[in-house]
N, C-alpha and C positions, 0 to 999 in steps of 0.2 A: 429789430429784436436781437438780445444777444446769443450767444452759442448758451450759456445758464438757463436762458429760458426758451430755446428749443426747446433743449431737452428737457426740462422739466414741464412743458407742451406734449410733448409725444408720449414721455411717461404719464400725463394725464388722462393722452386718449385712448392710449394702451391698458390703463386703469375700467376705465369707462367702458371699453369694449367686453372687458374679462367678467365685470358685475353683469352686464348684459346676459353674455353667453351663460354664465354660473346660474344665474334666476330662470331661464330657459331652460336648464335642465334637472334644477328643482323642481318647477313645474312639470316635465315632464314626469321624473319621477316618483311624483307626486300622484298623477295620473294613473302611473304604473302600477303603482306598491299593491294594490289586491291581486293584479295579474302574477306578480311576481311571487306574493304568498303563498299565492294556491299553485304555483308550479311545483312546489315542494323540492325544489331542486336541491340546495347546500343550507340550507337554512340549519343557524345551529337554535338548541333546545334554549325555552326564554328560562328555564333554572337555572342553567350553568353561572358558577361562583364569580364574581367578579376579579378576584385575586389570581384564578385560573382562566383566564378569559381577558388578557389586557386588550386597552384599544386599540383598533389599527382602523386606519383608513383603506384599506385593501376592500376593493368590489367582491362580494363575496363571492360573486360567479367569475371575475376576472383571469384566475388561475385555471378554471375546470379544463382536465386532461392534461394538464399539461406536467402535470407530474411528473416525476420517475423515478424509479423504483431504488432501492438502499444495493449497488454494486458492491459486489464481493469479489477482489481480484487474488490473484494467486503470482508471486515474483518466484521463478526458479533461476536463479544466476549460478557462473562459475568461475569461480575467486581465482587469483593466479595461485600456480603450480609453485608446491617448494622448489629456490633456486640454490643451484649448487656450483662451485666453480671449475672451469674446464681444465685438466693439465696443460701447464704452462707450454709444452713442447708443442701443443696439438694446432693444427691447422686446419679448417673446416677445406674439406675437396682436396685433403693431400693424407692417405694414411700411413705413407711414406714415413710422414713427420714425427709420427709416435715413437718415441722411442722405449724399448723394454729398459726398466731398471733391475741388476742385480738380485734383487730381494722381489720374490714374487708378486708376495700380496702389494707391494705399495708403486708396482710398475704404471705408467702412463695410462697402457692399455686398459689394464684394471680398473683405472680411476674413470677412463671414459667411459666402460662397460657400466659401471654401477652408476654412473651420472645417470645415463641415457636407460638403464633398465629403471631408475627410478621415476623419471621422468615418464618413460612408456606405464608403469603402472598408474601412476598417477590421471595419466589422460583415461586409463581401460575404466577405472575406478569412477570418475566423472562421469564418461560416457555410459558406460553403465546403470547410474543414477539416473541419467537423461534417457533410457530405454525404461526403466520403470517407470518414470514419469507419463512417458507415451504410454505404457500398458495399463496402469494401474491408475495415475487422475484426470488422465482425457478422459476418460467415459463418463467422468462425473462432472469436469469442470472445466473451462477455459484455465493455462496457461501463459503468461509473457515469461519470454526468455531472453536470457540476456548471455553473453559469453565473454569470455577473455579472449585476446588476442594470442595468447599462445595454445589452448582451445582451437581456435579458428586454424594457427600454423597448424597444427597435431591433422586435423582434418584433410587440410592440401597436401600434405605428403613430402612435402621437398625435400624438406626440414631433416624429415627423419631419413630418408632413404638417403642423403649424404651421410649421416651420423651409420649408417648402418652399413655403406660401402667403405667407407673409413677404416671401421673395424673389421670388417673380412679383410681387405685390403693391408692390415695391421697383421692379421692371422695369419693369412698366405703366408708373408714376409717372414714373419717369427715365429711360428710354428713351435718349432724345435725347442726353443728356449723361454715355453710358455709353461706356466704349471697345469695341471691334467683340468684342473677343476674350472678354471678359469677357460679353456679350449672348449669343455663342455657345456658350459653356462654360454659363450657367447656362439657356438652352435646350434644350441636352441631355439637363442633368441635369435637370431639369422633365419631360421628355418621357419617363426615362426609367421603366420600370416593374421595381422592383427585387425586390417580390412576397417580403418580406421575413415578411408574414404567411405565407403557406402554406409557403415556404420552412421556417418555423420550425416549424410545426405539424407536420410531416413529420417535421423530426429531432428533433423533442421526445418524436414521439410512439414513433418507433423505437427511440429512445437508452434512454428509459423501460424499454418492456418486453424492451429488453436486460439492464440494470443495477437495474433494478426501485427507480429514484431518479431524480429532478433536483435533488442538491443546490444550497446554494446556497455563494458563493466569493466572498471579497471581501478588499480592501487596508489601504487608508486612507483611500477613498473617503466621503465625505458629501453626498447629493444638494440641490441648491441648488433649492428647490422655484419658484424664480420664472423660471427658466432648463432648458429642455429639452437633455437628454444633459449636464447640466453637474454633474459631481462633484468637489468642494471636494477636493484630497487633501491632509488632513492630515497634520502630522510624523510623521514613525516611531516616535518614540520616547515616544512618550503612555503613562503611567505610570498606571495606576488608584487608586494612593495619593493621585493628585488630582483633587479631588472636578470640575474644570474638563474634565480629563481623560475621567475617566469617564463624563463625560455624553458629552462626544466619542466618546469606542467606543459608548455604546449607541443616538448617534442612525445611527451608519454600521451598526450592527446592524439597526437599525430602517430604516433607507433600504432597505436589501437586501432586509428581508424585505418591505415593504409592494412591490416594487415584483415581485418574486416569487412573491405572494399572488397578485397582479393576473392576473400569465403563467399562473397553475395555473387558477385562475376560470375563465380565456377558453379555454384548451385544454383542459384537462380538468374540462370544468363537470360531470361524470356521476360525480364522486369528492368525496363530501362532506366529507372527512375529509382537510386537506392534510399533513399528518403522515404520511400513506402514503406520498407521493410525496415531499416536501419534509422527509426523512428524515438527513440528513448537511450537515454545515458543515464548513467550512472559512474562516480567519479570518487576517489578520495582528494585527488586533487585540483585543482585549488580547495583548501578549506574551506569548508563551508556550516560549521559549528560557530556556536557563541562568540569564539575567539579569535575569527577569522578577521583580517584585514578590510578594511574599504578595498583598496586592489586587486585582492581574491577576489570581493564578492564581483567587483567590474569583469574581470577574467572569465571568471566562472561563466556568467551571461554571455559574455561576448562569445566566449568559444561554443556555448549553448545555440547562440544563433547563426555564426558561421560556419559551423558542421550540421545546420539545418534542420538538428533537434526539437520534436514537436511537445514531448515531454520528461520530464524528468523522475526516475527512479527515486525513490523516499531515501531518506536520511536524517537531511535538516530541519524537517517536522518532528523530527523524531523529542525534538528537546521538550514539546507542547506535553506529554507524557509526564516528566519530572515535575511538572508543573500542577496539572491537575492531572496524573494518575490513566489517562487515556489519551488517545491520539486524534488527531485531528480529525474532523468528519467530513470535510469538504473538499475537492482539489480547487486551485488557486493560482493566483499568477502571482510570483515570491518577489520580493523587493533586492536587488544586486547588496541594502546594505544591512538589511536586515530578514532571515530566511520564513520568518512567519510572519512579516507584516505585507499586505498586497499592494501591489501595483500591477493594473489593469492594462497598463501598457508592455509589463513583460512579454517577452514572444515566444516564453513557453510555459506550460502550465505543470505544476508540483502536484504528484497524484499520491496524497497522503500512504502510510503504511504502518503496521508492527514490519518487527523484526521478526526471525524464527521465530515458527510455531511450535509448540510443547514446549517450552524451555521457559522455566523464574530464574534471571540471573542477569548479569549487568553487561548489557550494550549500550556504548559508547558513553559511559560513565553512567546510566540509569539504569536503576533495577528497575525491572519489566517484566510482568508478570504475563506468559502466552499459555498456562497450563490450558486446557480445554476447558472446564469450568470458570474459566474467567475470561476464555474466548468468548463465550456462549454471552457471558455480564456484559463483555465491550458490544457486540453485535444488538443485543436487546438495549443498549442506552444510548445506539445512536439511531434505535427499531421508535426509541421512546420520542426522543427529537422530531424524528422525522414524521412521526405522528402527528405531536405537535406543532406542526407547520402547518399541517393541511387540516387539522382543525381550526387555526388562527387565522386560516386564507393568507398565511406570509407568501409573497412571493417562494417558486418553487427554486429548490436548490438540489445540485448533484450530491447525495449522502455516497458514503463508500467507505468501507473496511479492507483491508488492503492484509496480507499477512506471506511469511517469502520463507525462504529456507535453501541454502543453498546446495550446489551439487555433492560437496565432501561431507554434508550434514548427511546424506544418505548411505553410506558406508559403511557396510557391517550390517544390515537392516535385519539380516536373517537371523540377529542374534535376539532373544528378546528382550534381552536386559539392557542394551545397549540405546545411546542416547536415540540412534539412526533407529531405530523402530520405536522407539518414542514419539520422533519427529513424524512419522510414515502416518504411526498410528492415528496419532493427535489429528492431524491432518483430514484424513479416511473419517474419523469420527466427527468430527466439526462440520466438513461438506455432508454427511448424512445427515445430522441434527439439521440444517438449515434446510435439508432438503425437504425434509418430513415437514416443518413447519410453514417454512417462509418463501423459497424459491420457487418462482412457478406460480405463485397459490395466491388468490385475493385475502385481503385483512378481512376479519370475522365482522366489522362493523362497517353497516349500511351509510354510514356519514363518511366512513373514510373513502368508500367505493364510488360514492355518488362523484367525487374529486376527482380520484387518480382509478382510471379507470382499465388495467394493469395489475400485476405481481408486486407483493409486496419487496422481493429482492430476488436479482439474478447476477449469478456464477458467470464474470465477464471477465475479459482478457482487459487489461488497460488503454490496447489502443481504444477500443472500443469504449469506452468511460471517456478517455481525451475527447471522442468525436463527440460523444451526447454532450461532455463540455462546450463547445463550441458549438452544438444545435442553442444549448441552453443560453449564450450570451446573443445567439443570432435570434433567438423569440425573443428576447426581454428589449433587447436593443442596445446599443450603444457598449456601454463597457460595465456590466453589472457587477456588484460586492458578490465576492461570493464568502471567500473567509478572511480576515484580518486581526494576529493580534499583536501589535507593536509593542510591545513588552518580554523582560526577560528577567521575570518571577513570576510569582502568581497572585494574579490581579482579580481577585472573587467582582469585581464592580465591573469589570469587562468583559466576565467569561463572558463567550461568545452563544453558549448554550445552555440549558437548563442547570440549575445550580444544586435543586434538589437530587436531580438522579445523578451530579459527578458527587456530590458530597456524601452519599450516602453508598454508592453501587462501588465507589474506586478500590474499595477491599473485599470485596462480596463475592463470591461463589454462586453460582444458578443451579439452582436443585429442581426446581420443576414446576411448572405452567396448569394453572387451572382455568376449563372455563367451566362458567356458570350460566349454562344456555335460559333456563327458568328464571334466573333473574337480572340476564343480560349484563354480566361485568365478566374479565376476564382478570388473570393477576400472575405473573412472575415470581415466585420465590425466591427468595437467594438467604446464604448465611454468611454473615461479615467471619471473613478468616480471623478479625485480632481478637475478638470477644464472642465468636460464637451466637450471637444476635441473627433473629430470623427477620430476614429486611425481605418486604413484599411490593413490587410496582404496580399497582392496580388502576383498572378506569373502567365506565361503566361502556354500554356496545348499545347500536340499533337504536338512537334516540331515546332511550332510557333517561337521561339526563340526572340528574341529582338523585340519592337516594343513600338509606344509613344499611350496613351492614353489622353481622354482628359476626367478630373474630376471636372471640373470648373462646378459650378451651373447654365450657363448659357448656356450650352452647351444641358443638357436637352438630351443626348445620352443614359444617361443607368442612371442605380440606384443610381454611385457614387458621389455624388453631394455634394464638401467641399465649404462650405461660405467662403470661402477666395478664392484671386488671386494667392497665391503662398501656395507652398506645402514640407513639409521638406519629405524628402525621405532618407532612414537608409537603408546601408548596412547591412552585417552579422556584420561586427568591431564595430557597434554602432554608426559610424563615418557618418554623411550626408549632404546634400547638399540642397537649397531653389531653387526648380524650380517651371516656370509656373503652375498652377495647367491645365492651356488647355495642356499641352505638360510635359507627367511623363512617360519618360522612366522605362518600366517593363521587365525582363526576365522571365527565369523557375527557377529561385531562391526565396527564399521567399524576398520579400522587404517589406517595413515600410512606410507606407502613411501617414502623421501626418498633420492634418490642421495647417494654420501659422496664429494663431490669433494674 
């Protein structure tokens, strides 16, 4: 016999055996199907539309429990400190060295004085930020933190207590031929006790076993090792295809991490292992935008897996936003050549995010709208998704809303006009809203409960979304999809999610949630910002199953009341029909209510 017809022998009886096994468990199930009916377990209603109901070959009890709930994380980082340059004279550990110039104000000393008071503000100001943090959104929420490496210096002390022996040291010596004002200002700040160590221990230690991380976050920065708090900021635009380059990203990689090493030693010396703690990066560099090189993206990963990185801070998601108007809903293992398509083999996972919260305005070239009312639209259209999942028995996925704010966005908060209590605000108001509705609390419909058997969402730190990551590929097995879109426009034929809530919700504002306990449907309002249009999300609850409502203003039956006679209605394909607004067939899928001005 030849090898040809081996194998096509083997594939025969490999055939033979699989018809076997397949008829044996038709039969069984065959068997089964009354027992199974009357269990009443996930059975969906035999109304439901076809068009809202595609097929899947998913068991429908196959998923049961295994759900989990739509994570809401919270990124507090802090950015590098304005860098200034040191008088040319000055030597770090000699204050010998400084010399007075003639003309007062523009003497050496001076210039160190005001480096270094601006410098100390700068860190009070952040830290700061990082104690209100601990007082004011622990209580409500988990935390990840991330810090800069001159952050971390400011913390250990070294740094500054030379810069500050320097200058008395500088005082002693010259005294006499100091201007009064200048003697006074650096007497002060000599005298003062800024307690920047236990300060820091405090919120390291809080922020920690909030977000169960002190990532680390960094720019362009390169720490100038001859000069205390002095980081080199290099161009932006540093290319890893050059070899000049690349050493440049990996000594600003290496600044961060050694000086971050340092912070975890000192405070947390009883954790031998800094990869528990020092778990998540975040990086400007290597590029990692559209325009980013094949040898960034190779860099990026590599230095991601040899500093031990289990996941990485958002960014590069961030482009999915300009695309369709929202952000990604899934975290993912990112591909080295392209930052939204996946590969299952990457060895560390991408935990989607927004940028600041409160704020419509353009980060990293997309406007992005985080005002609180269009928080509320992003969180309810990925509430609608992950809905429908577990009505469709798809396979279960990590959902997660992800939204960050850094520590100089806090500054000034006491003022009320100012953007920093916007940001506070926004914040405070957003985790309350979710709290009342969604955290904590099971969904109002008995088909979604029967599922996932849990909170519809909770308030987690990111390590903690990483690990259910990796619970969720160790249930499913092997190396499951979780999001993938290899494309860099926008592809309506690949979205990855329902078409009708990104096509209709991506301008929308959320005004307020009705449910209808007597006739079991529940509905989202929202009003489209360009045209003022009342856009509603609705689906029926409790096996209810199909059924017409009427949303005509005239009707005067419930809260939903469209100014027009006729009403566009959006499937999941984005594709919809103009019916009477008295008579709008709904099911337990999500639909698209749009007034037809």
């Amino acid at each position: 016999m030849s090898v040809k017809q081996k194998k096509y022998g083997l594939i025969g009886i490999f055939l033979s055996l699989m018809f076997t096994f397949l008829n044996f468990n038709l039969q069984c199930s065959s068997n089964n199907s009354i027992e199974q009916d009357q269990s009443n377990e996930v059975n969906l209603p035999e109304s439901i539309e076809a068009q809202d109901s595609p097929s899947s070959t998913n068991d429908e009890t196959a998923y049961t429990n295994t759900y989990y709930p739509i994570y809401v994380t919270i990124d507090f980082h802090v950015d590098p400190m304005p860098e200034f340059e040191y008088p040319g004279s000055y030597v770090p550990g000699d204050g010998k060295s400084i010399s007075p110039d003639p003309v007062p104000r523009n003497n050496d000393g001076t210039k160190l004085l005001s480096l270094i008071s601006g410098k100390i503000n700068s860190m009070d100001e952040r830290l700061s930020s990082a104690e209100w943090v601990v007082e004011n959104i622990l209580p409500k929420a988990k935390v990840s933190f991330l810090v800069s490496g001159e952050f971390m210096e400011f913390c250990l002390g070294e740094s500054l207590e030379i810069v500050l022996t320097d200058l008395e040291t500088f005082y002693t010596e010259n005294s006499s031929k100091l201007h009064e004002s200048f003697n006074t200002e650096l007497t002060e700040l000599i005298s003062t006790d800024f307690n920047f160590y236990d300060r820091c221990e405090n919120v390291l230690t809080k922020l920690y076993e909030s977000g169960g991380s002190i990532g680390s976050h960094s720019h362009q920065g390169k720490y100038r090792t001859s000069y205390p708090f002095s980081w080199m900021q290099l161009h932006g635009d540093l290319d890893a295809k050059n070899s000049s380059d690349a050493a440049d990203i990996e000594d600003v990689w290496e600044s961060i991490d050694d000086w971050i090493s340092l912070g975890i030693s000192e405070f947390f010396p009883h954790i031998e292992n800094q990869e528990e703690i020092v778990n998540f990066r975040g990086a400007h560099v290597p590029n990692n935008t559209t325009t980013a090189s094949s040898e960034d993206g190779e860099l990026y990963h590599g230095l991601m897996e040899s500093y031990g990185f289990s996941f990485l801070e958002a960014g590069p998601d961030e482009i999915f936003y300009k695309y369709f108007q929202h952000y990604v809903m899934n975290p993912y293992r990112p591909h080295k050549d392209h930052w939204l398509q996946e590969d299952t083999s990457s060895t560390f996972v991408l935990i989607p995010s927004a940028p600041v919260i409160g704020k419509d305005y353009i980060h990293f070239g997309i406007p992005q709208d985080l005002t609180i009312d269009h928080m509320k639209t992003l969180f309810l259209q990925i509430y609608g998704n992950w809905r429908d999942d577990l009505m469709n028995n798809e396979p279960p996925k990590i959902y997660t809303l992800g939204f960050a704010f850094h520590a100089k966005d806090l500054v000034g908060l006491e003022d009320e006009t100012s953007e920093a209590y916007q940001i506070s605000n926004t914040t405070q108001q957003f985790l309350d809203w979710l709290s009342e509705h969604f955290v904590d609390q099971r969904d109002h419909d008995r088909a979604i409960n029967s599922k996932h058997d849990g909170a519809v969402a909770e308030l987690s730190g990111r390590k903690y979304v990483y690990d259910k990551f990796i619970e969720w590929e160790n249930n499913l097995g092997g190396s499951p999809s979780s999001f993938s879109y290899p494309h860099q426009s926008q592809v309506d034929a690949n979205y990855p999610y329902l078409l009708n809530l990104q096509s209709q919700l991506k301008d929308a504002y959320f005004v307020d949630v009705y449910h209808n306990e007597q006739e079991n449907w529940i509905a989202y309002e929202f009003i489209d910002k360009i045209d003022s249009k009342k856009i509603v999300m609705i689906w029926t609850v409790n096996d209810s199953g199909s059924q017409e409502i009427d949303v005509s203003d005239i009707s005067a039956r419930g809260p939903i009341q469209f100014q027009s006679t006729l009403v566009s209605i959006y499937d999941r394909t984005g594709s919809y029909d103009v019916v009477p607004a008295n008579s709008v067939a709904i099911n337990q899928y999500p639909k698209i209510l749009v007034e037809k001005l």
